[in-house]
C-alpha positions as CSV (number, residue, x, y, z in Angstrom):
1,X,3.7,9.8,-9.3
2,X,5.5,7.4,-6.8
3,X,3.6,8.8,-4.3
4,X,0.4,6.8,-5.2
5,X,2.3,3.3,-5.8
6,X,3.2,2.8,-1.8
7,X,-1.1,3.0,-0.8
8,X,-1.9,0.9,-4.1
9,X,0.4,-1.6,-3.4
10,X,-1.0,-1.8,-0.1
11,X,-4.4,-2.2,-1.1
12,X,-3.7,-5.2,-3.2
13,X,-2.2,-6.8,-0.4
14,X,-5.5,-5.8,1.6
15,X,-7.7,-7.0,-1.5
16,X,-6.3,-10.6,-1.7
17,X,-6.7,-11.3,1.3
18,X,-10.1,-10.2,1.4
19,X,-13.5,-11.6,0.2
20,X,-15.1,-13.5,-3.1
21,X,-14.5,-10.2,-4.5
22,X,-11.0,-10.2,-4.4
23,X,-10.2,-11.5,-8.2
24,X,-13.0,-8.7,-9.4
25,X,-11.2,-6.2,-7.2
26,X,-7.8,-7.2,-8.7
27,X,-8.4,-7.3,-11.9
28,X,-10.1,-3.4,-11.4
29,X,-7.0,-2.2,-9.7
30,X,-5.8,-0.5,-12.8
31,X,-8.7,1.9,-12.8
32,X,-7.5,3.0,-9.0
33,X,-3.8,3.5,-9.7
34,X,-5.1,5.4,-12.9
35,X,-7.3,7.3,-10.5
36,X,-5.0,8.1,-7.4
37,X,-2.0,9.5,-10.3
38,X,-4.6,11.9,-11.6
39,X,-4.7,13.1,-8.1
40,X,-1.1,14.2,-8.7
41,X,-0.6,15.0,-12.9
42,X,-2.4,15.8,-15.4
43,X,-1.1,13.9,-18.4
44,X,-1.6,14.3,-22.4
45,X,-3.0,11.7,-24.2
46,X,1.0,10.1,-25.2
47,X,1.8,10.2,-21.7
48,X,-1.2,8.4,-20.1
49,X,-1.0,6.1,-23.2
50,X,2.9,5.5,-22.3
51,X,1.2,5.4,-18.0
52,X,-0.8,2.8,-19.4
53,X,1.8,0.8,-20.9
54,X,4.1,0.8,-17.7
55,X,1.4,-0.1,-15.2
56,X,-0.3,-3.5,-17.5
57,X,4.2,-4.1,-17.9
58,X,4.2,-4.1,-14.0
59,X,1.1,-5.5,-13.2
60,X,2.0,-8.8,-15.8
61,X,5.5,-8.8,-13.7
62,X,3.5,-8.6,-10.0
63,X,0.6,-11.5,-11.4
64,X,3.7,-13.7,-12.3
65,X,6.5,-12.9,-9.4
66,X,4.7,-11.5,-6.1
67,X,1.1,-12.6,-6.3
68,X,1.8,-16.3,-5.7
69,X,4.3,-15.4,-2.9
70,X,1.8,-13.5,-1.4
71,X,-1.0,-16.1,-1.5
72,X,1.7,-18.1,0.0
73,X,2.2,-16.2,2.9
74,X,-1.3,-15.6,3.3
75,X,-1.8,-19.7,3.7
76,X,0.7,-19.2,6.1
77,X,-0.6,-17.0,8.1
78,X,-3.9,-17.9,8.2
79,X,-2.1,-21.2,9.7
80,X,-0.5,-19.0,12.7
81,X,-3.4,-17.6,13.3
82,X,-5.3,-21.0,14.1
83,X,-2.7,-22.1,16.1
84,X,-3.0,-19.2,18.4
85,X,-2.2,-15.5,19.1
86,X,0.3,-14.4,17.2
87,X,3.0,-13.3,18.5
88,X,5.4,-9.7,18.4
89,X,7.4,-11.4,16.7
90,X,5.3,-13.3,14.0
91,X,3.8,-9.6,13.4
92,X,7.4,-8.4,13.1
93,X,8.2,-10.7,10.3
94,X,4.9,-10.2,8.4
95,X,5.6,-6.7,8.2
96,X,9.3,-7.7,7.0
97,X,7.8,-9.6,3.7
98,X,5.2,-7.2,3.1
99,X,8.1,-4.5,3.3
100,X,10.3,-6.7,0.8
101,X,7.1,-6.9,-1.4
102,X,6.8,-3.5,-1.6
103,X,10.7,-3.0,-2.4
104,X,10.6,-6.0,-5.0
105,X,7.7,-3.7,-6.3
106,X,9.7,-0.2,-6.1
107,X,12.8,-1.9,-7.3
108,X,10.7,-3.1,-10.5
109,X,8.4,0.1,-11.2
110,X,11.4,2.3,-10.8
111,X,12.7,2.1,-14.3
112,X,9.0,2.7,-15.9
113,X,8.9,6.0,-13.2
114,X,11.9,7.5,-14.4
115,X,11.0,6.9,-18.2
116,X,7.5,8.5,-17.7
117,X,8.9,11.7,-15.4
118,X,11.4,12.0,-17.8
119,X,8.9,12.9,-19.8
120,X,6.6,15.2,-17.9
121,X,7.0,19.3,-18.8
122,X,8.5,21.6,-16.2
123,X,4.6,22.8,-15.8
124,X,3.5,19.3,-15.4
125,X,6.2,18.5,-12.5
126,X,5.5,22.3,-10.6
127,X,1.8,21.5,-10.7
128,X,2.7,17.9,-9.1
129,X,5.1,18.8,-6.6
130,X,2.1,21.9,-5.7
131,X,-0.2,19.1,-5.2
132,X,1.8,16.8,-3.4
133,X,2.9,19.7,-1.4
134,X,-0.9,20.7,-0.7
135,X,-1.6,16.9,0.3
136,X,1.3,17.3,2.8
137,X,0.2,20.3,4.3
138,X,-3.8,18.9,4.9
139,X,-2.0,16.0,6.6
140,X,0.3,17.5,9.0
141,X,-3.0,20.0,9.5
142,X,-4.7,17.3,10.8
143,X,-1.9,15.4,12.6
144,X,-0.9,18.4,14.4
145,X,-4.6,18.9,15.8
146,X,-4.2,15.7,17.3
147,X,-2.6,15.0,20.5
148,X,0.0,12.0,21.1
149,X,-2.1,9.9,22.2
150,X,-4.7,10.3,19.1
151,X,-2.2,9.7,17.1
152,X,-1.1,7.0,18.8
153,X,-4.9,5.3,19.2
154,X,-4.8,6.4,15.0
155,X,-2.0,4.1,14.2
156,X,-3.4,1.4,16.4
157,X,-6.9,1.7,14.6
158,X,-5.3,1.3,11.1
159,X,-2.8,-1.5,12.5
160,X,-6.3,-3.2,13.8
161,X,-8.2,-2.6,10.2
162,X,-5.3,-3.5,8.5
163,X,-5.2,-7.1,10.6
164,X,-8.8,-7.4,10.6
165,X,-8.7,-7.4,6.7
166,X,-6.0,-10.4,7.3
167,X,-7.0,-12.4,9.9
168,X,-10.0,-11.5,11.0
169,X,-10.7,-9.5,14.2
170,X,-7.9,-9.6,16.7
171,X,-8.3,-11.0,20.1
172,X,-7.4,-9.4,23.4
173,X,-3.7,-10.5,23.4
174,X,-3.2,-9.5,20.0
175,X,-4.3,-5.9,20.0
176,X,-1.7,-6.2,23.3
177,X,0.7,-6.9,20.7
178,X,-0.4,-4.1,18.2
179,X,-0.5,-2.0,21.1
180,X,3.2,-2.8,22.0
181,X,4.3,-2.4,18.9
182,X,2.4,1.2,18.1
183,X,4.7,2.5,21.3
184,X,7.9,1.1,19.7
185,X,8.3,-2.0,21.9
């Protein structure tokens, strides 16, 4: 069930900094997360009761801890952005508090995880790690009918979404800078 928390996290970060919609949009994310972990186990009604319990218990602690830090940040960078190009750097250390977001978050869900795959049936966990294992293989399908540098202009393209969403359409030197960091330097 971890599998799904990593892209929902991510798309919360995407959604506040996004339009008018972003409060609607928040407040809805519950119905995604619910959504993406049926993708992965089916659960009886105890066990998506217990689900629901865990993910209103971390949302409460992410509306009270991380969602004014990120709106923080968010000031901030919008700030950086007017006063130029950002730099590798700058993009360096965005990443580096969205990463420590997203371990403040792990570190936190963690406990509610184990307590609900604790309680998942042997059939329950082969028919997730069969799923998981089928998402897997459509991926690496796909990524190894790509050549390197398709891959390459991939992870570029979601870099440039992902900053578009943020601050708006990058400018020449910054998708330099995207494109630097996409080949590792």
């Amino acid at each position: 069930m971890l599998a799904w928390l990593r892209p929902a996290c991510c798309g919360i970060l995407l959604v506040l900094a996004g339009c008018s919609a972003t409060r609607m949009a928040y407040d809805h994310l519950d119905i995604l997360m619910r959504w993406q972990a049926s993708d992965y186990v089916d659960l009886t009604d105890r066990q998506r009761h217990d689900f629901n319990v865990e993910l209103y218990r971390l949302w409460a602690w992410h509306r009270r801890n991380q969602l004014p830090q990120y709106a923080a940040d968010l000031r901030h960078l919008a700030g950086e952005v007017q006063a130029g190009p950002l730099s590798l750097e700058q993009l360096n250390a965005v990443s580096a508090r969205v990463a420590a977001y997203w371990d403040g978050m792990v570190e936190q869900a963690t406990p509610g995880y184990a307590r609900l795959h604790a309680a998942l049936s042997d059939t329950q966990v082969a028919d997730m790690i069969r799923r998981i294992g089928k998402q897997v293989e459509r991926k690496e399908r796909k990524r190894r009918k790509q050549t390197p540098e398709q891959r390459l202009q991939h992870n570029i393209d979601q870099m440039d979404d992902t900053l578009r969403d943020w601050i708006g359409r990058p400018n020449a030197a910054q998708r330099l800078l995207v494109e630097q960091w996409a080949r590792g330097g």
